[in-house]
N, C-alpha and C positions, 0 to 999 in steps of 0.2 A: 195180421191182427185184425179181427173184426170191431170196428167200432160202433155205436150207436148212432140214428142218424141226426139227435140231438147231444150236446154239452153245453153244461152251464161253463161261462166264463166268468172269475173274479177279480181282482184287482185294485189294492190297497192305493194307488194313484189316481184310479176312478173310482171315490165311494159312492156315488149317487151311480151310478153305470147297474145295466142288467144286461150281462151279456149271453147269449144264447149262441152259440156257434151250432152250423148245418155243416155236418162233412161230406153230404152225399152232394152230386151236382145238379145244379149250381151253389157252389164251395159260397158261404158265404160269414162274417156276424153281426148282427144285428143288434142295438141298443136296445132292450124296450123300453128304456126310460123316456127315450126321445124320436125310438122309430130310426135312426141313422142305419143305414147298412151300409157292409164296409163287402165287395164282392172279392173273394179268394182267387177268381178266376178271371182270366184274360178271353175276351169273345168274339168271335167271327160275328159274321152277319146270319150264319143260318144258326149259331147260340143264340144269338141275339132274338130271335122272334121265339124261340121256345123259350129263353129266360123272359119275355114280357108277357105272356103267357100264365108262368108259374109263379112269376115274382110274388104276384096275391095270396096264392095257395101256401109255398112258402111261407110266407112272414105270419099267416096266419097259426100253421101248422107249429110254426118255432113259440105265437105266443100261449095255445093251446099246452104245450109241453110245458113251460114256464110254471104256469097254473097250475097243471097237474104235478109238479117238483113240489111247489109251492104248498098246495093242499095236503101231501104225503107228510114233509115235515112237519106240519102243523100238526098232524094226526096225531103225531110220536110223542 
């Protein structure tokens, strides 16, 4: 199954929550309410300096997606 390499997350036990899950690696989801990231993945030391790396681009990339979800519904 190919999946996208964002999805939105919901969840009627967090209604103030924005969750945007990344399934590509580094697997991760990310709050944007509050900026928390929850990482999917377990990491060596040589993950470890490319996920400090990406972490910025990443969380960036998930809130640019966000917006653009966000502006599409709006459209409709």
């Amino acid at each position: 199954m190919d999946l996208p390499k964002f999805l939105l997350g919901d969840n009627t036990d967090f209604p103030d929550a924005i969750f945007v899950v990344h399934t590509e690696f580094p697997r991760f989801v990310i709050n944007l309410a509050n900026d928390e990231v929850e990482w999917l993945e377990e990491f060596d030391q040589h993950d470890q300096e490319e996920l400090e790396s990406e972490t910025e681009n990443c969380i960036k990339e998930a809130t640019e997606f966000y917006d653009r979800e966000v502006a599409r519904y709006e459209d409709d």
